[in-house]
C-alpha positions as CSV (number, residue, x, y, z in Angstrom):
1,X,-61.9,-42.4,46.3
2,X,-64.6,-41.1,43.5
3,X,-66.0,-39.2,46.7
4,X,-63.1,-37.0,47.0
5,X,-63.3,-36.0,42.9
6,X,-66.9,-34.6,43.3
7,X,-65.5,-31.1,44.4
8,X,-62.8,-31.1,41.8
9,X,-65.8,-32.3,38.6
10,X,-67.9,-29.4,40.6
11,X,-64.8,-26.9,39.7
12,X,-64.3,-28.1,36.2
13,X,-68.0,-27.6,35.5
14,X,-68.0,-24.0,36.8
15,X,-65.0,-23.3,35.3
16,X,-66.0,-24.2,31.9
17,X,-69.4,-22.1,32.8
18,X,-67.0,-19.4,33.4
19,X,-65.0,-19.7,30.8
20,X,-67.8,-20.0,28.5
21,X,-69.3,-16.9,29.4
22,X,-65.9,-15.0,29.1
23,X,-65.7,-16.4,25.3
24,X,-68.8,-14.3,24.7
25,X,-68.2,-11.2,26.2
26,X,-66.6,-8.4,24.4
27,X,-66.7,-5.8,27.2
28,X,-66.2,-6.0,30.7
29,X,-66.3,-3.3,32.0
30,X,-69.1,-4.3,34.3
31,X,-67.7,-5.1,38.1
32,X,-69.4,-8.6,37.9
33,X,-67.7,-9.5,35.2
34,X,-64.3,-8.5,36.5
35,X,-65.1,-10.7,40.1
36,X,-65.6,-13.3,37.5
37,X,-62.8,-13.1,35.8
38,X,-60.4,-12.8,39.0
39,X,-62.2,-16.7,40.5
40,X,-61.3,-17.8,36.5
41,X,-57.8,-16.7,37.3
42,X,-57.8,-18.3,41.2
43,X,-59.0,-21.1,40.1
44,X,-56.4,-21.8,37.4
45,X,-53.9,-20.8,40.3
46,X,-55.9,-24.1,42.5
47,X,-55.3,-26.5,39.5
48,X,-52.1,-25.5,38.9
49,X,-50.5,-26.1,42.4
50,X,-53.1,-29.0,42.5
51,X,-50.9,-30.8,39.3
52,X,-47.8,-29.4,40.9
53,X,-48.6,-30.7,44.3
54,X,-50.1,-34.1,43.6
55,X,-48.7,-35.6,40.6
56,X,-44.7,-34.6,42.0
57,X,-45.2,-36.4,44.4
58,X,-46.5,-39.5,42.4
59,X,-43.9,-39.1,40.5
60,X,-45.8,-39.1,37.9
61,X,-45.8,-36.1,34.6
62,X,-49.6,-35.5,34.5
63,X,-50.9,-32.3,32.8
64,X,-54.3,-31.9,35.0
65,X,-56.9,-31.0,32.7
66,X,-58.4,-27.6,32.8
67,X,-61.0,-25.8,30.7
68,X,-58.8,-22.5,30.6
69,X,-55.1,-24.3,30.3
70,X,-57.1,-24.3,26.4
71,X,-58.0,-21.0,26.3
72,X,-55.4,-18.0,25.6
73,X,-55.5,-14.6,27.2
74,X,-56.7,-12.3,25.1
75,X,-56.7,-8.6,24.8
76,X,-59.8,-6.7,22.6
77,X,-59.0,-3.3,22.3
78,X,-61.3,-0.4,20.6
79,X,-58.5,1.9,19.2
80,X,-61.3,4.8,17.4
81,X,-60.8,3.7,13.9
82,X,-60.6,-0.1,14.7
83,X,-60.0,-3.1,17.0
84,X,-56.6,-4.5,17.9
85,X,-57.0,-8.5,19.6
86,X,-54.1,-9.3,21.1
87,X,-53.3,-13.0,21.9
88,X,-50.9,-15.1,24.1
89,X,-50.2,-18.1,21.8
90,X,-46.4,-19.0,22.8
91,X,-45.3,-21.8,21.6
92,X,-47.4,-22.1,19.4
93,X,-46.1,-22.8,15.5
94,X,-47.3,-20.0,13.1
95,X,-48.3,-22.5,10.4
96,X,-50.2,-23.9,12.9
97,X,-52.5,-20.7,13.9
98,X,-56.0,-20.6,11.8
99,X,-57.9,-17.6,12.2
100,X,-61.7,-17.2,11.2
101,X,-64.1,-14.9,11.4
102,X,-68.0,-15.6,10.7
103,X,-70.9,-13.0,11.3
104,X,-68.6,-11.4,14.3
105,X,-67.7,-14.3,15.9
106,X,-63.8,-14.9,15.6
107,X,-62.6,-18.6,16.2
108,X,-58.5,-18.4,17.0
109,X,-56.9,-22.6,16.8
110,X,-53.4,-23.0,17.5
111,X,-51.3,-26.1,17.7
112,X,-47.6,-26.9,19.3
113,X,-45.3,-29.6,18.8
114,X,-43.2,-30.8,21.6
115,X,-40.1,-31.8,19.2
116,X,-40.0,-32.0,15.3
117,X,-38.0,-35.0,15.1
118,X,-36.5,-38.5,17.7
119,X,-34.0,-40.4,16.6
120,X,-34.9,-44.3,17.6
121,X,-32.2,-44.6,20.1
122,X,-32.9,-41.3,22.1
123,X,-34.0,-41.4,25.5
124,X,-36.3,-39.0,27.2
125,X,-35.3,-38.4,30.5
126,X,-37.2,-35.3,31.1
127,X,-39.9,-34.2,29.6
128,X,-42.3,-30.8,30.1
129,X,-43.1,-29.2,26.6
130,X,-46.1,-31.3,25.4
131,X,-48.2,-31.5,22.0
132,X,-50.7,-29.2,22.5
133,X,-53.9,-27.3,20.7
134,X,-54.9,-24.3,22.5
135,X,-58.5,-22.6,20.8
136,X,-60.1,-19.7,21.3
137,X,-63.8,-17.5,20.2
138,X,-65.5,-14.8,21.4
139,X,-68.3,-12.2,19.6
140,X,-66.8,-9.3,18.3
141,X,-68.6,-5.8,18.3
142,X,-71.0,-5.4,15.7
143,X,-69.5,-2.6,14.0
144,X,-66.3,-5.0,13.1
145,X,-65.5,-5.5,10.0
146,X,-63.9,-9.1,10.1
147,X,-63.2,-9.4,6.3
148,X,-60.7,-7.2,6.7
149,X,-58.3,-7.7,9.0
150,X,-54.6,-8.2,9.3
151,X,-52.4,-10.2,11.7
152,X,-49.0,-10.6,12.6
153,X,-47.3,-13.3,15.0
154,X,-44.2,-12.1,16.5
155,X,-42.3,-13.4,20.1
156,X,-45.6,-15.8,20.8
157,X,-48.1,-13.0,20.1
158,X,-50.9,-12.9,17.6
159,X,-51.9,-9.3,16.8
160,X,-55.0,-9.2,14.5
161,X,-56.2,-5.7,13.3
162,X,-59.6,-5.2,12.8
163,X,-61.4,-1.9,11.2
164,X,-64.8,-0.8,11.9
165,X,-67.2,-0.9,9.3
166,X,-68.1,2.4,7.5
């Protein structure tokens, strides 16, 4: 049985090489990048129908674990005067979302709750939306100024604003 998992560990290990490097990039414009970013998102499409696949038929509700099912698309934009980040954080509750940004590097955590409150005598019978912490960081340019940015979180977006330095 463990025979069968090597290819699947070999995966998760490149993906979280992958994903690492992707954290750390603030361009990517290069066409390397952009084939590596395309297996990133193939490879999330293999797990995906892997959990879908395997577990339904178990019957089982197992959440495979993937490096990037933690890791929200995001957005880095250079708009002239400053850099707009945009980031997919549905679900996510807003008092939840803690934004910091040390010597260019920005560190995004976000955490979900599946329901706020179960009465003793209610009975799950169905169950998808799970408690969840999603995190991200990547290097921003050097010419960002990251003590002064702004964000907003509207319709499971975070927005964060951030001017160049003068």
């Amino acid at each position: 049985m463990f025979k069968k998992l090597v290819p699947i560990t070999m995966l998760v290990t490149l993906s979280a090489i992958l994903s690492h490097a992707d954290m750390n990039m603030t361009q990517k414009n290069d066409a390397i990048f952009q084939h590596f970013e395309q297996l990133k998102q193939d490879m999330d499409k293999v797990f995906k129908q892997f959990n879908q696949d395997m577990f339904k038929e178990m019957k089982m509700d197992f959440d495979f674990p993937t490096v990037f099912s933690a890791t929200p698309n995001t957005d880095l934009i250079d708009t002239g005067e400053a850099y707009e980040l945009t980031m997919d954080l549905a679900g996510m509750d807003k008092e939840s979302i803690k934004i910091e940004i040390d010597d260019n590097y920005l560190k995004v955590v976000a955490k979900s709750e599946a329901r706020k409150e179960q009465k003793e005598d209610d009975k799950i019978i169905h169950q998808e939306r799970k408690v969840g912490m999603v995190q991200r960081g990547m290097t921003l340019p050097k010419d960002a100024d990251g003590h002064a940015y702004k964000s907003t979180y509207n319709n499971g977006v975070l927005t964060l604003k951030i001017p160049k330095k003068k």
